[in-house]
DRENTIKE-589806 format. One line per field, with one value per residue: residue number from 0; x, y, z of N, C-alpha, C in turn; residue in one letter. Coordinates in steps of 0.1 Angstrom, whole numbers, padded with zeros to 4 digits. Layout:
BEGIN
k	[NUM	...]
nu	[X	...]
nv	[Y	...]
nw	[Z	...]
cau	[X	...]
cav	[Y	...]
caw	[Z	...]
cu	[X	...]
cv	[Y	...]
cw	[Z	...]
r	[a	...]
***
This chain:
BEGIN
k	[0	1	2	3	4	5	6	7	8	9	10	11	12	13	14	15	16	17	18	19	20	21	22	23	24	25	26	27	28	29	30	31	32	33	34	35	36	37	38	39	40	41	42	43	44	45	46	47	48	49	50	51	52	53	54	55	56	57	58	59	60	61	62	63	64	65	66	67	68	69	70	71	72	73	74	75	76	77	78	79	80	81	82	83	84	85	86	87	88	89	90	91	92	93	94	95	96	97	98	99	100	101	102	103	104	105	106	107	108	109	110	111	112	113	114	115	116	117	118	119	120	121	122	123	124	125	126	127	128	129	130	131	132	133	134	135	136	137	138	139	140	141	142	143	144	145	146	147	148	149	150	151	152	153	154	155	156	157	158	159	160	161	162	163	164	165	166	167	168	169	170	171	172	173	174	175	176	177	178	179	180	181	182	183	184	185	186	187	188	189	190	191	192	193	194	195	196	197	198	199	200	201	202	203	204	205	206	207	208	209	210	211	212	213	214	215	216	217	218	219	220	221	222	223	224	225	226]
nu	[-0018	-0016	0012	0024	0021	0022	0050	0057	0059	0055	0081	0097	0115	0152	0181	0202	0178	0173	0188	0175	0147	0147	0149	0132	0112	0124	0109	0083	0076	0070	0081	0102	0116	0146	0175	0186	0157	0146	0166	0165	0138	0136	0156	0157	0129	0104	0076	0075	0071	0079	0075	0091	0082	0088	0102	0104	0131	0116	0125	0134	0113	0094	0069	0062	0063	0096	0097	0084	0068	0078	0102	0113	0112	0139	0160	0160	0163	0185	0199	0229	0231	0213	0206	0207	0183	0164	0144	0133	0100	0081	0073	0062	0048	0040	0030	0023	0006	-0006	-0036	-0045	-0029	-0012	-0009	0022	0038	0037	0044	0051	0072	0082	0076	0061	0035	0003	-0010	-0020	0002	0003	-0021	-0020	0001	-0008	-0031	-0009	-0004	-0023	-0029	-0013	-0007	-0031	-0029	-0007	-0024	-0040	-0064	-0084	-0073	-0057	-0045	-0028	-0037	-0032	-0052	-0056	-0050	-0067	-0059	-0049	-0067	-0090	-0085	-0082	-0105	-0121	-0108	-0119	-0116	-0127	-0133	-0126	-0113	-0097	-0068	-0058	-0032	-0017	0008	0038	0052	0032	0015	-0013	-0042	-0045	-0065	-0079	-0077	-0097	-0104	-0132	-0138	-0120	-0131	-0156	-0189	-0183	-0163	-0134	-0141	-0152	-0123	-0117	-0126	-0115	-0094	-0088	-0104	-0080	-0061	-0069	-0066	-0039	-0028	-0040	-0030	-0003	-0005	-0009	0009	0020	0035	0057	0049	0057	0081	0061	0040	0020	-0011	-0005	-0008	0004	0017	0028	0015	0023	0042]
nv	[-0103	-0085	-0071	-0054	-0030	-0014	0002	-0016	-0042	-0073	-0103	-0130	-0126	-0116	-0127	-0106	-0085	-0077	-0050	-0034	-0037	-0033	-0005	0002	-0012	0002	0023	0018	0004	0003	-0021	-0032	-0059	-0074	-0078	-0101	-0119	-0114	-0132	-0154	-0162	-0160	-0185	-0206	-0207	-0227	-0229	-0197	-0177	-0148	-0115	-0089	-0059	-0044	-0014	-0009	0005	0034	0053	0050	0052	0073	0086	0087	0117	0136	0149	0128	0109	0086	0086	0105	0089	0074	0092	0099	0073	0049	0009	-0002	-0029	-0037	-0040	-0016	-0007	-0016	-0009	-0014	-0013	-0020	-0047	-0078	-0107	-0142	-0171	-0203	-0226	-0257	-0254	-0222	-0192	-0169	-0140	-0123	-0099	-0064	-0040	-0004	0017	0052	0073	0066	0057	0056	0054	0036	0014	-0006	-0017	-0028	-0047	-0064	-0076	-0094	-0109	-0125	-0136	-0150	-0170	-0181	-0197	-0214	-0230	-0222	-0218	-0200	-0168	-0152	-0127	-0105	-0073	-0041	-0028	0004	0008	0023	0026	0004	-0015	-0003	-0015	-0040	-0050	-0043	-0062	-0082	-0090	-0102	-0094	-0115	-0122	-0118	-0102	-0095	-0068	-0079	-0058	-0053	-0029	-0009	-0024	-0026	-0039	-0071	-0070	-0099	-0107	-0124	-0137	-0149	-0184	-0189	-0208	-0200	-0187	-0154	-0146	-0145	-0131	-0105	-0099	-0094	-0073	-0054	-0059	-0048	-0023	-0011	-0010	0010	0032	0034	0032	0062	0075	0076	0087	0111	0125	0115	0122	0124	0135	0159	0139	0122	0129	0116	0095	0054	0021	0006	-0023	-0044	-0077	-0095	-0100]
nw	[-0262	-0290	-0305	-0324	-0335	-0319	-0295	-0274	-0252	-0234	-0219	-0206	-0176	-0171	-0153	-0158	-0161	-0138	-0120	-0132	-0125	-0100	-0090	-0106	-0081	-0057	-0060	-0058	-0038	-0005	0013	0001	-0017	-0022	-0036	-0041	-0039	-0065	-0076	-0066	-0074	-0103	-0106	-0086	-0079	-0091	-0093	-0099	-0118	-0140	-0154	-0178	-0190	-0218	-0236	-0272	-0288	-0312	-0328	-0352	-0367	-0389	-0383	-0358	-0332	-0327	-0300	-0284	-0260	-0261	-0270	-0248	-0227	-0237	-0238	-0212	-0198	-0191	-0193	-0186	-0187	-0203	-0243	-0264	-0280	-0260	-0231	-0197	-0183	-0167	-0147	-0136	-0116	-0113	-0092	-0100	-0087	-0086	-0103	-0101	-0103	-0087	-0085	-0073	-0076	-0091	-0111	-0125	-0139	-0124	-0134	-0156	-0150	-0151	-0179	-0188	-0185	-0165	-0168	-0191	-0186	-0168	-0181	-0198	-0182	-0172	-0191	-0199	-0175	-0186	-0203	-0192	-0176	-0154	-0136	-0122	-0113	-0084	-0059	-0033	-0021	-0008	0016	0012	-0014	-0042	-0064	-0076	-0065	-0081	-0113	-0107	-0100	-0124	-0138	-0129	-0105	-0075	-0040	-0017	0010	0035	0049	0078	0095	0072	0055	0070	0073	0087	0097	0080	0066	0042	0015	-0001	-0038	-0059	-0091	-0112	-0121	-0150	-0167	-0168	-0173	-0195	-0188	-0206	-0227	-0220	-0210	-0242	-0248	-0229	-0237	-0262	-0261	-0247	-0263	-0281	-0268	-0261	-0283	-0297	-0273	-0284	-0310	-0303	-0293	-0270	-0240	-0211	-0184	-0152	-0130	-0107	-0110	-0119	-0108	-0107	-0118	-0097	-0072	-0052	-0043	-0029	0001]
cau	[-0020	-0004	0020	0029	0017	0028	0064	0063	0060	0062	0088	0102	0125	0164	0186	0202	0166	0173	0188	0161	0136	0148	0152	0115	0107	0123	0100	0070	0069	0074	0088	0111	0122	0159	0182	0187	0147	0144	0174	0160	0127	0139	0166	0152	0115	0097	0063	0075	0069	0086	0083	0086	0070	0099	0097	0115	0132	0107	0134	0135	0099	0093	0055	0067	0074	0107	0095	0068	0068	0085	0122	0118	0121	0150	0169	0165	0166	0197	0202	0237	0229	0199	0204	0201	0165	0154	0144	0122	0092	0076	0071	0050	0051	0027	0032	0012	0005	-0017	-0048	-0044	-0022	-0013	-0003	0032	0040	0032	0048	0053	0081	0071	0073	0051	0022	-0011	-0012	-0020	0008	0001	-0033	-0011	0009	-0015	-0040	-0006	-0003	-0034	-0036	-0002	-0014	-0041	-0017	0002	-0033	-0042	-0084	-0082	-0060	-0055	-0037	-0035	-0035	-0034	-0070	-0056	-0044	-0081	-0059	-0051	-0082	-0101	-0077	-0082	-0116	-0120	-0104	-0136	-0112	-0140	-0128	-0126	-0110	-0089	-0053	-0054	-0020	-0005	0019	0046	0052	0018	0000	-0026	-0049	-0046	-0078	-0072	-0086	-0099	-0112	-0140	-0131	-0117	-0134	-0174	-0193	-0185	-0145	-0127	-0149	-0149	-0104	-0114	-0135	-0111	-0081	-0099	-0102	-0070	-0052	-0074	-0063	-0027	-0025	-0045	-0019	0009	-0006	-0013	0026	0021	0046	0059	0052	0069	0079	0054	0030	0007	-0012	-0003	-0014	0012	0013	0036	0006	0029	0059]
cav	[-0091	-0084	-0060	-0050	-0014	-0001	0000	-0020	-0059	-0089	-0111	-0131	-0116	-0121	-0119	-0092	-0074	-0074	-0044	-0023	-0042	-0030	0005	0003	-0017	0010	0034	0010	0000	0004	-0030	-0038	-0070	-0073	-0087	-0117	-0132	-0121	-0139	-0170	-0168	-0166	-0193	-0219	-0219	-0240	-0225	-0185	-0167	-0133	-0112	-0079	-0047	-0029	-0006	-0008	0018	0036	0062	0046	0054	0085	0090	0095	0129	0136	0145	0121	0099	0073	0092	0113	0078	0069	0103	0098	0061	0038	0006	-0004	-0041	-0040	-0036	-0004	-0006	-0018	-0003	-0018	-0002	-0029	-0062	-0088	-0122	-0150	-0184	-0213	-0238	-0262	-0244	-0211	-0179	-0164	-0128	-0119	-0086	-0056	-0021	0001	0028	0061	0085	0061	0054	0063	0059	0019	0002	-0013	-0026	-0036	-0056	-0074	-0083	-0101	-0118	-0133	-0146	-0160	-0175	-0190	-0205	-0228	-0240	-0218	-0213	-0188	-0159	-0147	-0117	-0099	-0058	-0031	-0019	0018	0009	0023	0026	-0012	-0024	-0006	-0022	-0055	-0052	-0038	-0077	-0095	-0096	-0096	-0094	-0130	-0128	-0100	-0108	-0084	-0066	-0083	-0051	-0049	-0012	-0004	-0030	-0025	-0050	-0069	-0076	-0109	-0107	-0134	-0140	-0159	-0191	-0186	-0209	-0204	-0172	-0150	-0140	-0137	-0123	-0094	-0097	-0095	-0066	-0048	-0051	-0037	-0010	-0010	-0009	0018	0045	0039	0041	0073	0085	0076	0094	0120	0127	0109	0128	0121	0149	0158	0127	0115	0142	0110	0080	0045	0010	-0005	-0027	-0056	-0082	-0101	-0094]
caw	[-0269	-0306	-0304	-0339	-0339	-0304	-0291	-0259	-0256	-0218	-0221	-0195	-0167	-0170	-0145	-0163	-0159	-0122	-0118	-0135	-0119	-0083	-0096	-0100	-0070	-0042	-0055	-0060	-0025	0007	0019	-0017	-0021	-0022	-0052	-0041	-0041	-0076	-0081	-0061	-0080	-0119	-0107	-0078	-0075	-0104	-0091	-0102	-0137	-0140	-0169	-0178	-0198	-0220	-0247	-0280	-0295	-0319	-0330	-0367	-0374	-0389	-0375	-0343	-0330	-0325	-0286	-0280	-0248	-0260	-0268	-0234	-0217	-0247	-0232	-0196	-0189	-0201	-0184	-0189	-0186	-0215	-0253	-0265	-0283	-0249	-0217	-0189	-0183	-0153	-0143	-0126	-0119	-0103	-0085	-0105	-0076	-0091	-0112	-0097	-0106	-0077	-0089	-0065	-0078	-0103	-0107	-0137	-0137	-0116	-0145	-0167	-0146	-0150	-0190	-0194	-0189	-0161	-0177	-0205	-0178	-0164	-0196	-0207	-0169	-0168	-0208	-0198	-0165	-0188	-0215	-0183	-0172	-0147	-0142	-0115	-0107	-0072	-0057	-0019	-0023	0002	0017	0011	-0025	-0043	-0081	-0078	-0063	-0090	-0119	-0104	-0101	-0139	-0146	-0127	-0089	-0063	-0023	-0010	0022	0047	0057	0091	0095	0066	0057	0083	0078	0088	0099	0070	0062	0030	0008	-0009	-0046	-0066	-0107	-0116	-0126	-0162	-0183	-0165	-0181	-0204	-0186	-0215	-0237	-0209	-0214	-0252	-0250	-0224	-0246	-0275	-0256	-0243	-0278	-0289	-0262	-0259	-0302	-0295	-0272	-0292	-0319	-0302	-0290	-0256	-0233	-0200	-0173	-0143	-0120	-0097	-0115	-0122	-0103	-0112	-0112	-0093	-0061	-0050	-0036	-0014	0005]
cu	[-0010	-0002	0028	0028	0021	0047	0066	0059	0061	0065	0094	0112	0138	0169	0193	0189	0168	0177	0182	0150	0137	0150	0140	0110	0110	0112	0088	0065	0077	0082	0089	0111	0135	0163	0179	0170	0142	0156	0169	0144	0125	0147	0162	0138	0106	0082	0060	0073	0069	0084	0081	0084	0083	0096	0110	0115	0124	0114	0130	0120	0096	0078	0054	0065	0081	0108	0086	0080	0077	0102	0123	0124	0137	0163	0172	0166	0176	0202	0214	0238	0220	0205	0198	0190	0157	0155	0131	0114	0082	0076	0062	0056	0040	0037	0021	0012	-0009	-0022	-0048	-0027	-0020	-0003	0008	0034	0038	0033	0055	0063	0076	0066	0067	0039	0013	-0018	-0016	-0015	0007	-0012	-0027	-0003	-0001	-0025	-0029	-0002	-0012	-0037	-0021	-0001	-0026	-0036	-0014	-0010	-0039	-0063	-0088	-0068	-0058	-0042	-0037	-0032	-0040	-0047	-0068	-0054	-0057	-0077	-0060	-0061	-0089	-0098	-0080	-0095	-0125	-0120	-0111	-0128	-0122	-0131	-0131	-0119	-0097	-0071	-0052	-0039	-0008	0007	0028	0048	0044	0009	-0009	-0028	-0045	-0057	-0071	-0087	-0087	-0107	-0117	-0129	-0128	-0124	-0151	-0174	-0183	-0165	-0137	-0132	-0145	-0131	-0107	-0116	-0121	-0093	-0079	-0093	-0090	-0063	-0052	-0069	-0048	-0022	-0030	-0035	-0006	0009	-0009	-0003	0025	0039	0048	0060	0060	0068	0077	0042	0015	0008	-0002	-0007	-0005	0007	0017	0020	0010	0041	0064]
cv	[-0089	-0071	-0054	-0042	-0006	-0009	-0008	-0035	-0064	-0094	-0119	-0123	-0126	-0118	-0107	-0077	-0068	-0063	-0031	-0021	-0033	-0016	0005	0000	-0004	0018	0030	0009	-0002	-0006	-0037	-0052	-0070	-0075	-0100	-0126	-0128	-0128	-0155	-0171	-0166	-0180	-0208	-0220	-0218	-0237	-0211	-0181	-0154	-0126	-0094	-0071	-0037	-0026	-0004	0001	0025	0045	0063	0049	0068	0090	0090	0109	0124	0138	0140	0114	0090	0075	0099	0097	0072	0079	0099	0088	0049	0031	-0004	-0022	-0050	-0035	-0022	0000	-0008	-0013	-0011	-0010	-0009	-0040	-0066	-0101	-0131	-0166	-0192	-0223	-0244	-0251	-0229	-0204	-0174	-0152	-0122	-0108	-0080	-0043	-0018	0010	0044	0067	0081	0053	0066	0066	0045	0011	-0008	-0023	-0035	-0048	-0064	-0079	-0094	-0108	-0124	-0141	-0157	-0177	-0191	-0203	-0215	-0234	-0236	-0216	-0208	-0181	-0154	-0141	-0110	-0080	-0053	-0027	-0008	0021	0013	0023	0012	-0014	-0021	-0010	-0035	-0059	-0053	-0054	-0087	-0101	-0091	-0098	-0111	-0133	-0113	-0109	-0092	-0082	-0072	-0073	-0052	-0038	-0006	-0010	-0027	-0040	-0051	-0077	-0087	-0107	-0116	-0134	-0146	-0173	-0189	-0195	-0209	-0187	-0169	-0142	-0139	-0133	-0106	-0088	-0091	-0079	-0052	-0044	-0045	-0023	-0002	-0001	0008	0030	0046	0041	0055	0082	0088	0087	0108	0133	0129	0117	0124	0135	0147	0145	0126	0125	0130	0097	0072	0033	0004	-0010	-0045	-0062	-0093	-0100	-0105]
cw	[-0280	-0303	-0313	-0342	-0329	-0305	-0277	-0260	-0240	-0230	-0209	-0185	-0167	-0161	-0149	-0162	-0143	-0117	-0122	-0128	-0103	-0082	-0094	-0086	-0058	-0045	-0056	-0048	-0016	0018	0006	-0012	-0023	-0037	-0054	-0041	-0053	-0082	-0077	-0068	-0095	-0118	-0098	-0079	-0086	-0107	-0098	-0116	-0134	-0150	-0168	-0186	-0199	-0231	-0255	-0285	-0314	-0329	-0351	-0376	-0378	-0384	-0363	-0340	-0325	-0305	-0280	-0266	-0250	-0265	-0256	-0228	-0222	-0240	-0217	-0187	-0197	-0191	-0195	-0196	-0200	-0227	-0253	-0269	-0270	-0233	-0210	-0179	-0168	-0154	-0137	-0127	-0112	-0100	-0090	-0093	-0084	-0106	-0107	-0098	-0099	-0077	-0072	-0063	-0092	-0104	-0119	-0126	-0133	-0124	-0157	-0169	-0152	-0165	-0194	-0193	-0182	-0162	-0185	-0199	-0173	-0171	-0198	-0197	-0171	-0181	-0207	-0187	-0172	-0193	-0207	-0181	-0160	-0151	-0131	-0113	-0094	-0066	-0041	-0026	-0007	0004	0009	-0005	-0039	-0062	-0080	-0078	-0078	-0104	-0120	-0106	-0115	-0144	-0138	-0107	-0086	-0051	-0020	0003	0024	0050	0070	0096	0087	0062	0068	0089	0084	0094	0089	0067	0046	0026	-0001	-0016	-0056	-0082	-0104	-0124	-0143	-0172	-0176	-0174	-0196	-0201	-0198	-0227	-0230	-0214	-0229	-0254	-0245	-0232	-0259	-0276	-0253	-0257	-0279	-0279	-0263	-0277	-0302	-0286	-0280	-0307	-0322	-0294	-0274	-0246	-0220	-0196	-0158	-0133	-0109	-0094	-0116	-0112	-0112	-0111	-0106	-0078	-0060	-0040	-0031	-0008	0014]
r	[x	x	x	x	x	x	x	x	x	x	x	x	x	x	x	x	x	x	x	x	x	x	x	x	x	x	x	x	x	x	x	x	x	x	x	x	x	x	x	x	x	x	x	x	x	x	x	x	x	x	x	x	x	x	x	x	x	x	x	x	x	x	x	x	x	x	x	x	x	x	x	x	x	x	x	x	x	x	x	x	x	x	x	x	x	x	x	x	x	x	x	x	x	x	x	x	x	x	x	x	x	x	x	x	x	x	x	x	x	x	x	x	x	x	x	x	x	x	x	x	x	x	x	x	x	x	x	x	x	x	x	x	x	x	x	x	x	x	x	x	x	x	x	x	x	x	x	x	x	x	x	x	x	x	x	x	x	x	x	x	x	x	x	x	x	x	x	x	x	x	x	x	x	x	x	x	x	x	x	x	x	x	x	x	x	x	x	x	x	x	x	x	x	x	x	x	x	x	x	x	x	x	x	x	x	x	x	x	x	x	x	x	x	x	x	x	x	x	x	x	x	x	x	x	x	x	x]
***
C-alpha cells in the first residue's frame, strides 16, 4: 500500500521497537508474550517476520489541524527509544514455513483502535507474506473474538479447523482461519478493491480532524493468534 498521502507506514520490527511493542501487547492480550521471545524471534528464528505500524510526525504540514488525531498521539505518547517523528502504533508478524504465512500476532495501540489501522496492518501483512512466496495465509483466533473474526473474514479467512482449549486463561477454543490460495480466483483483486477502500476512509478521516476519544472508548481489531 503507497503511503505518500497518509502519515503512517510497516516497516520491519527493531529490537529497539520492543519496548513499545510490549506496551501494546499487556493491554492487547490476556496471555502477553514476554521481552525475551520478541527478542528470540527478530534475532534466532529464520522462519519469523516482525513489523510494525508507526506514524510519522505530520506536524510540518499545514493542512492538518493543529488538534487532529494524529498530534493528540504526538502529545501523549513518546517512546524514548524511537526518533522523534516516530511513534509505534502496532504490529504483527507471521512464520513462513514453506508456502504458507502463518499470521503469529496483531494488535494496534488501545486508544487507536477501531479507525483502520489494524486493516491497514494486516493488508500490508499479507502483500508482504505474498512478496516472500507465500500462497496461503493462516492464523488461530479466539471463538469469542467476533471484531477479529469479522476482519479476517472481510480478507477471504474461512474456519478450517477448532483448536479445543487452546487459550490457557480460559480454556477457549481457537478457530483456526485460512485464505484461499493466493494466486486461484480473483484474491487479490478482492485486496485491490479492499485497499481502495481502505485509503479512501482513513484520508476522509484525516481530513476530517480524525481525533482520538477517551481510552478504551472504541473496539479494535486486535488479537495475538498464537501464544
Amino acid at each position: 500500500m503507497s503511503t505518500l498521502d497518509l502519515p503512517f507506514y510497516v516497516r520491519p520490527m527493531r529490537l529497539t521497537d520492543i519496548p513499545a511493542v510490549i506496551a501494546i501487547e499487556h493491554t492487547a492480550f490476556s496471555l502477553p508474550w514476554p521481552e525475551s521471545a520478541y527478542r528470540h524471534e527478530i534475532t534466532r528464528n529464520e522462519l519469523a517476520h516482525y513489523y510494525v505500524l508507526c506514524f510519522r510526525d505530520p506536524l510540518a504540514s499545514s493542512k492538518l489541524n493543529p488538534l487532529s488525531f494524529w498530534r493528540r498521539i504526538r502529545r501523549t505518547f513518546t517512546q524514548a527509544t524511537e526518533p522523534p517523528s516516530e511513534v509505534v502504533l502496532g504490529y504483527a508478524g507471521f512464520w513462513m514455513m514453506v508456502d504458507e504465512a502463518h499470521i503469529s500476532t496483531l494488535a494496534i495501540r488501545k486508544d487507536v483502535r477501531g479507525y483502520g489501522l489494524g486493516e491497514f496492518l494486516l493488508l500490508n501483512v499479507l502483500e508482504e507474506a505474498r512478496r516472500l512466496g507465500a500462497q496461503v495465509a493462516t492464523l488461530e483466533v479466539r471463538v469469542s473474538n467476533t471484531v477479529a473474526r469479522s476482519l479476517y473474514t472481510k480478507y477471504g479467512f474461512r474456519e478450517t479447523g477448532r483448536r479445543v482449549g487452546y487459550y490457557h486463561d480460559n480454556n477457549e477454543d481457537a478457530l483456526i482461519m485460512t485464505t484461499p490460495v493466493f494466486t486461484v480466483g480473483n484474491y487479490w483483486q478482492m485486496i485491490d478493491a479492499h485497499r481502495a477502500a481502505l485509503r479512501a476512509r482513513l484520508t476522509q478521516q484525516l481530513q476530517s480532524g480524525w481525533r482520538v476519544g477517551p481510552i478504551g472508548s472504541r473496539g479494535g481489531h486486535n488479537q495475538k493468534t498464537a501464544t
